[in-house]
Backbone as ProteinMPNN parsed JSONL, in Angstrom:
{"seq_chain_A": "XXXXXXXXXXXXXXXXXXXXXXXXXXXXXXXXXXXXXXXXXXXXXXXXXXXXXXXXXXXXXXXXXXXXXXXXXXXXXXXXXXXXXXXXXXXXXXXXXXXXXXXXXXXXXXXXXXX", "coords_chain_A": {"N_chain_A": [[-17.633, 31.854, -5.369], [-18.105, 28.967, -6.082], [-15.94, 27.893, -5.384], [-16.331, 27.856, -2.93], [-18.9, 26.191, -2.577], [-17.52, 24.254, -3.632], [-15.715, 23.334, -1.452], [-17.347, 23.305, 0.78], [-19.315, 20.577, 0.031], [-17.243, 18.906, 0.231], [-16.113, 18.965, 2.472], [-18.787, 18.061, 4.318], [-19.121, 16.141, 2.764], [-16.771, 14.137, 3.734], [-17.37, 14.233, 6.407], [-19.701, 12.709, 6.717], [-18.905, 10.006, 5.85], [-16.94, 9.751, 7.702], [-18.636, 9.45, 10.002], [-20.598, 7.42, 9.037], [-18.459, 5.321, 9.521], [-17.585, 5.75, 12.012], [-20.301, 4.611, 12.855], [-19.919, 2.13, 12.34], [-18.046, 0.961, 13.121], [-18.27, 1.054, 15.848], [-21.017, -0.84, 16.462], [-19.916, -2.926, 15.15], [-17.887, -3.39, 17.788], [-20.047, -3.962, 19.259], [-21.413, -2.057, 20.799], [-23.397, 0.288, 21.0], [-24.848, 3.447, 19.399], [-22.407, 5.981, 19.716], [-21.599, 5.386, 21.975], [-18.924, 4.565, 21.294], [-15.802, 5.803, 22.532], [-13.54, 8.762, 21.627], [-11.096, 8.562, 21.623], [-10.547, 5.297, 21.241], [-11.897, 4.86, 18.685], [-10.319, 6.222, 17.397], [-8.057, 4.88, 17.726], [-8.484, 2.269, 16.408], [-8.836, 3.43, 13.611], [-6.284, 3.763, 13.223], [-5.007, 1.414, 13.231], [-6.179, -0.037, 11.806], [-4.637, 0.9, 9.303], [-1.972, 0.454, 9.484], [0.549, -1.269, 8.766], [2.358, -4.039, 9.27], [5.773, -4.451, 9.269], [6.914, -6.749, 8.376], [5.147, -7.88, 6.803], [5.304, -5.961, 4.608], [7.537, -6.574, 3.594], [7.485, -9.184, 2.952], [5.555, -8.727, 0.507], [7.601, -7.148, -1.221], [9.223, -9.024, -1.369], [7.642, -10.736, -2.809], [7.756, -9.698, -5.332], [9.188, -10.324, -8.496], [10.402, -8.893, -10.3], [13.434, -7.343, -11.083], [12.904, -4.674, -12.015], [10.993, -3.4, -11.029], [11.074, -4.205, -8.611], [12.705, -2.267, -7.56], [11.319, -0.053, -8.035], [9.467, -0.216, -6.033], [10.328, -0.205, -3.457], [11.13, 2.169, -2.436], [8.578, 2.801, -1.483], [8.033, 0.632, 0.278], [9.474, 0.165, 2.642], [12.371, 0.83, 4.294], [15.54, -1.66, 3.853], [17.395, -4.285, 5.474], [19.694, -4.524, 4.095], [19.976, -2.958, 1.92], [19.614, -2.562, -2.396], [21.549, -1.399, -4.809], [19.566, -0.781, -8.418], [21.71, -1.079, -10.255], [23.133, -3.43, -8.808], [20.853, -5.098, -7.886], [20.617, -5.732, -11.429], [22.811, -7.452, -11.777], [22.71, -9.206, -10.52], [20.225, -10.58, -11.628], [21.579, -11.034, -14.119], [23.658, -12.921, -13.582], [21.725, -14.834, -12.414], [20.348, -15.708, -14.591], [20.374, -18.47, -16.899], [22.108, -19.185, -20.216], [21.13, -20.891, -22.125], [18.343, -20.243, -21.662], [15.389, -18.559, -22.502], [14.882, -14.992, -23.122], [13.28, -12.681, -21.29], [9.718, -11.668, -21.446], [8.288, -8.811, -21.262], [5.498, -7.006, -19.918], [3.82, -3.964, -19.713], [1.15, -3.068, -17.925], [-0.521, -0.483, -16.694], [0.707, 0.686, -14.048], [1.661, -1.636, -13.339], [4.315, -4.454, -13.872], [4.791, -6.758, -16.02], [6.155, -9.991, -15.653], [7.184, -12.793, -18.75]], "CA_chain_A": [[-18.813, 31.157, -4.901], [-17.825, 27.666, -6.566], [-14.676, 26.887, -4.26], [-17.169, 27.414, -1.072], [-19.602, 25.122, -2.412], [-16.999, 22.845, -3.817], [-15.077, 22.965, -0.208], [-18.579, 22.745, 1.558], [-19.041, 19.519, -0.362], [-15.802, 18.086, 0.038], [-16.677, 19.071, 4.374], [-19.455, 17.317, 4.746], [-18.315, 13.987, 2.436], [-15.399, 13.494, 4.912], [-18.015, 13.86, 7.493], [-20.523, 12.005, 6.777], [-17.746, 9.083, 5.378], [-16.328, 9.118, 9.222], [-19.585, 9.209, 10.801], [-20.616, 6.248, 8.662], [-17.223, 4.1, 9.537], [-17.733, 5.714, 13.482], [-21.472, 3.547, 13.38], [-20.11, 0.613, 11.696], [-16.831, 0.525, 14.305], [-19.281, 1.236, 17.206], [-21.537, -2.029, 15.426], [-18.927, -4.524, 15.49], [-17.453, -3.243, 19.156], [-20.792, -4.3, 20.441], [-22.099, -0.82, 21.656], [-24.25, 1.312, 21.322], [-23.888, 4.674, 18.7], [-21.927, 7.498, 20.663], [-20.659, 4.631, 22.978], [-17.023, 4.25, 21.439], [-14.712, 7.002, 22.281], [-12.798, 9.042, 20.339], [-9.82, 7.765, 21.16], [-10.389, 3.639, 20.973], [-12.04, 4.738, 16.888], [-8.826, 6.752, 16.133], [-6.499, 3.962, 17.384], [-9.001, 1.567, 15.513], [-8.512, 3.57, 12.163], [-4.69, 3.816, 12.906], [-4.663, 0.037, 13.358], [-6.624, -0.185, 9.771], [-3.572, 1.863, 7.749], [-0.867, 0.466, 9.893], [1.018, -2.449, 7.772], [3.552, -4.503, 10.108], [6.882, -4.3, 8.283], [6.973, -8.217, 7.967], [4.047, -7.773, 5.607], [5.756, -5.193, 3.767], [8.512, -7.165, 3.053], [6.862, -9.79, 1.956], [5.185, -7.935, -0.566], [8.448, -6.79, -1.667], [9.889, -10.343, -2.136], [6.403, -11.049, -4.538], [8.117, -8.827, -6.977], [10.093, -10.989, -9.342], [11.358, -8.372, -11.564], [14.37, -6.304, -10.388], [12.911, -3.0, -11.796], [9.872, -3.106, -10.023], [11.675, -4.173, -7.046], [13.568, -0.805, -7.33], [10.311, 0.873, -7.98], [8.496, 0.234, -4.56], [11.305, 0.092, -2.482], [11.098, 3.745, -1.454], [6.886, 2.783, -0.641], [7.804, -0.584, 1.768], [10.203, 0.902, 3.415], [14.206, 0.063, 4.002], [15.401, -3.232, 4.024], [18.129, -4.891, 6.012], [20.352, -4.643, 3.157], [19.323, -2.661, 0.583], [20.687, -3.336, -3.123], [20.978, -0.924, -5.723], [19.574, -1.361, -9.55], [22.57, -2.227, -11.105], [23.345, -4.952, -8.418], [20.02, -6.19, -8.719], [20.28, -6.002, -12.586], [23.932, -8.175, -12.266], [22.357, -10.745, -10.087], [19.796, -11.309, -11.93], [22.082, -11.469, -14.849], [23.776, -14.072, -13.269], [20.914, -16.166, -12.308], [19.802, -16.588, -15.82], [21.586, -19.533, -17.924], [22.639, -19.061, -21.447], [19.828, -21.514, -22.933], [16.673, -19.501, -21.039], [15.017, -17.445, -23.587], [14.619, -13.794, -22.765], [11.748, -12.36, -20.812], [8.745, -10.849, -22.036], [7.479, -7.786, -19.779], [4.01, -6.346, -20.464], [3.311, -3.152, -18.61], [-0.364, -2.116, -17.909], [-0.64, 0.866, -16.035], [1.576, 1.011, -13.198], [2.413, -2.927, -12.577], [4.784, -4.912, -14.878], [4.182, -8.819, -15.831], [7.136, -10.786, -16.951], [6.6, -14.074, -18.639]], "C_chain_A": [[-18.703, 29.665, -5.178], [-16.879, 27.419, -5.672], [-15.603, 27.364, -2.872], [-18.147, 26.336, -1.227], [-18.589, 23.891, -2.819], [-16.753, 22.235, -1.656], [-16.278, 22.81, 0.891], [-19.065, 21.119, 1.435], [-18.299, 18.239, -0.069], [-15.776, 17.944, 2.187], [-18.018, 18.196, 4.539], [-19.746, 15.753, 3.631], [-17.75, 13.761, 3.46], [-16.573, 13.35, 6.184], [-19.095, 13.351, 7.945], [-20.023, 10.477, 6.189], [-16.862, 8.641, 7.087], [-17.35, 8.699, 10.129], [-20.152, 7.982, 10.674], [-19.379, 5.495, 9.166], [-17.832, 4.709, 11.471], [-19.019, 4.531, 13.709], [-21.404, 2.424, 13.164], [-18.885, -0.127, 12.954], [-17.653, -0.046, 15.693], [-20.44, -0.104, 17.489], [-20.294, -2.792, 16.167], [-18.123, -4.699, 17.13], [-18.762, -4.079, 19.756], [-21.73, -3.173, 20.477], [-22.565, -0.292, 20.941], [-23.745, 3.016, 20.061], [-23.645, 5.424, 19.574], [-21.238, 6.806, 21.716], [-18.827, 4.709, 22.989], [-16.695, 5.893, 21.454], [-13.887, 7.29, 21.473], [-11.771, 8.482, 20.015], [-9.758, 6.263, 20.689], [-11.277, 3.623, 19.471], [-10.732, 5.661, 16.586], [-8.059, 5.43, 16.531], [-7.539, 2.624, 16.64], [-8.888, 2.186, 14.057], [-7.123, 3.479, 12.162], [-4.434, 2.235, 13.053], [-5.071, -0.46, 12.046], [-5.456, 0.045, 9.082], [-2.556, 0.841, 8.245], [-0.791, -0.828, 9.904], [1.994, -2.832, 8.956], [4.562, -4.813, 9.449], [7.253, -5.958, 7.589], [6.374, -8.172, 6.537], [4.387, -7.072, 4.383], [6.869, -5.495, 2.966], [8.145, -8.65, 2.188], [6.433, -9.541, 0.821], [6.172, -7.67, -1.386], [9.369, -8.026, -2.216], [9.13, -10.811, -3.218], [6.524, -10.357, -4.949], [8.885, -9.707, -7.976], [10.872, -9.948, -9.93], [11.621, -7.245, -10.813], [13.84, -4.82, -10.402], [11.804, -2.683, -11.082], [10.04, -3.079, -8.745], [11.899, -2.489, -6.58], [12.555, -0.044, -6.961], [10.144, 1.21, -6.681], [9.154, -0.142, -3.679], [11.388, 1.285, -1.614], [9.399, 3.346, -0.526], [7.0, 1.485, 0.06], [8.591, -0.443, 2.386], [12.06, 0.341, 3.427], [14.409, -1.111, 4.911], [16.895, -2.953, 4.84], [19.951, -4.217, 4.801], [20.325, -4.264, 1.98], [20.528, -3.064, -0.716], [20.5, -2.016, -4.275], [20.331, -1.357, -7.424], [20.411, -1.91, -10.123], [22.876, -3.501, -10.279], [21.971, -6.13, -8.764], [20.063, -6.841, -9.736], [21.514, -7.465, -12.863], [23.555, -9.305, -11.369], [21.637, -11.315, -11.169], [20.225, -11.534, -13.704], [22.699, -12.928, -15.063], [23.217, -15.21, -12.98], [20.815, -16.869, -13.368], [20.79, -17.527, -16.585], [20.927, -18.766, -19.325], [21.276, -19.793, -22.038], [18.438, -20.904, -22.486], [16.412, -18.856, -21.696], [14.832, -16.402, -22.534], [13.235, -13.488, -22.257], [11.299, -11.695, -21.448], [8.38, -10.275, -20.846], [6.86, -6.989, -20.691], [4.342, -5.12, -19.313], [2.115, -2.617, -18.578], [-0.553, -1.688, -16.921], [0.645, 0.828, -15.44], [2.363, -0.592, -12.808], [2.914, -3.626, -13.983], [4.916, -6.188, -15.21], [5.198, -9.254, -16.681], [6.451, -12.192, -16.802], [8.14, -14.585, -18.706]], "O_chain_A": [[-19.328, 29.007, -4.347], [-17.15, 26.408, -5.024], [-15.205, 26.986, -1.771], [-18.352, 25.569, -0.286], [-18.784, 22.743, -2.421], [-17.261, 21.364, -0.949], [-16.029, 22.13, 1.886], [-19.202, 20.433, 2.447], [-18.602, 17.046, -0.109], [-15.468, 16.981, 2.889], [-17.707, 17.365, 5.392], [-20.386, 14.718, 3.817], [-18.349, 13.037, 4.255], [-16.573, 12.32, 6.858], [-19.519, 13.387, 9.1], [-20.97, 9.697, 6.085], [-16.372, 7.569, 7.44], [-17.161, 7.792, 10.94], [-20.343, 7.294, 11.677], [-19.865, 4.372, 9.038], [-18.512, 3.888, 12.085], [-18.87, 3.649, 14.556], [-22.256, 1.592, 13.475], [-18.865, -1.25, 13.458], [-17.638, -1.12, 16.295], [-20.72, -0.364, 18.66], [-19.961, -3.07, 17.319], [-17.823, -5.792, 17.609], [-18.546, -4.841, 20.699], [-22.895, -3.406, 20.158], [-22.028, -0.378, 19.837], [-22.616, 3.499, 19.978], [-24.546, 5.695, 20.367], [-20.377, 7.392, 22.371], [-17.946, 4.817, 23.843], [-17.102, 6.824, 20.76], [-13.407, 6.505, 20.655], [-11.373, 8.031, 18.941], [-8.964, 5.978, 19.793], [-11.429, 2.504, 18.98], [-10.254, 5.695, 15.452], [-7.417, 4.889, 15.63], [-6.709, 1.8, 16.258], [-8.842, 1.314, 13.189], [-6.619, 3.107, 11.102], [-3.238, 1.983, 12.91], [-4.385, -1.184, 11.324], [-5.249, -0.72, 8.14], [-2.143, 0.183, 7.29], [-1.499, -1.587, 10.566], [2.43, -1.891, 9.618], [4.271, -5.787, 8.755], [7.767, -6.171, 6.491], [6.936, -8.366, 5.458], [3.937, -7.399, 3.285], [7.183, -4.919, 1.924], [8.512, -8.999, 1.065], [6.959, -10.192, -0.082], [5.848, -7.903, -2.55], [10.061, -8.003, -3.234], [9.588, -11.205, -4.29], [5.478, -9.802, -5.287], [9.681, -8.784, -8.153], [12.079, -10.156, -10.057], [10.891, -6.47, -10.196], [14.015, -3.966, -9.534], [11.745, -1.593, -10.513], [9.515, -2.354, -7.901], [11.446, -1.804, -5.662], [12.563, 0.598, -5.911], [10.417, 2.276, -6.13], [8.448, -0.576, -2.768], [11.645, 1.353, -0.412], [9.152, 3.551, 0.662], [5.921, 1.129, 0.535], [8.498, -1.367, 3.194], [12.67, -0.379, 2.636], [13.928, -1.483, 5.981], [17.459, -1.86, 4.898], [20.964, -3.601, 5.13], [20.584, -4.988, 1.019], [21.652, -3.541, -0.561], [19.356, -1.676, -4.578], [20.714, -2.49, -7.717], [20.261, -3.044, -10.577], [22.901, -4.581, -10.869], [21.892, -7.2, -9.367], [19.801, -8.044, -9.752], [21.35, -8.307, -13.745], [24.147, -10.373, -11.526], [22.069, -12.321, -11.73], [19.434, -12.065, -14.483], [22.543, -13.756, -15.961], [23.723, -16.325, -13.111], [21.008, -18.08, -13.48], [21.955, -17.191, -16.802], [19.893, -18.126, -19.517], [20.371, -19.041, -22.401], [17.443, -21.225, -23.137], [17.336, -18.052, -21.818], [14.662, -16.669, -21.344], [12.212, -13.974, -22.739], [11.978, -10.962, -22.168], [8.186, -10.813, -19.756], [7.247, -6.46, -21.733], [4.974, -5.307, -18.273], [1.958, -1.597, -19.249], [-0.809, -2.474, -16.009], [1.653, 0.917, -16.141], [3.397, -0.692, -12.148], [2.264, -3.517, -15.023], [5.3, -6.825, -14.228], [5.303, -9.098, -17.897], [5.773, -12.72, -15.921], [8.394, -15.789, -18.652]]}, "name": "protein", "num_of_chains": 1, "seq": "XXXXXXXXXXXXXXXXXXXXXXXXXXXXXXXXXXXXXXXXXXXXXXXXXXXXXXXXXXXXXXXXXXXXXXXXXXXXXXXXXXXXXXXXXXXXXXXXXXXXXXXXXXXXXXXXXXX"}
């Protein structure tokens, strides 16, 4: 009796969560509620999710630190040229000079902050 009311629950969130975004789409189109079709609000939510790989790469260059790079490499997708960790790790061996003190890396939660 608990997983029908959970999953009853969990059915009419999602559908009262699309119905809300259908009146707010339908709103900014201009029209009228019940005006927009189904299809021109699905390719309006698939135009919401859908990142243009430029963007994604970008993102991926505002990583500074190699292991994070590595991290979200599989989640922005494949590059031109991919590199593995140890090459990363021997570039950026090589970048650093001899007199640069060592980095400090914090990690809180999931993202990692070198100074």
């Amino acid at each position: 009796m608990g997983m029908r009311k959970a999953l009853g629950i969990i059915v009419f969130s999602t559908q009262a969560v699309v119905a809300f975004d259908y009146n707010m789409q339908s709103h900014k189109a201009g029209l009228a509620p019940g005006e927009l079709s189904m299809k021109a609000y699905a390719a309006i939510v698939q135009k919401r999710y859908e990142a243009p790989d430029s963007a994604r790469l970008a993102a991926l260059d505002a990583l500074t630190d190699p292991g994070a790079r590595a991290i979200a490499r599989p989640f922005v997708g494949p590059l031109t040229s991919p590199l593995t960790s140890a090459q990363d790790m021997s570039e950026a061996a090589q970048a650093a000079s001899p007199d640069a003190p060592a980095a400090v890396c914090i990690r809180r939660g999931t993202a990692l902050y070198c100074q």
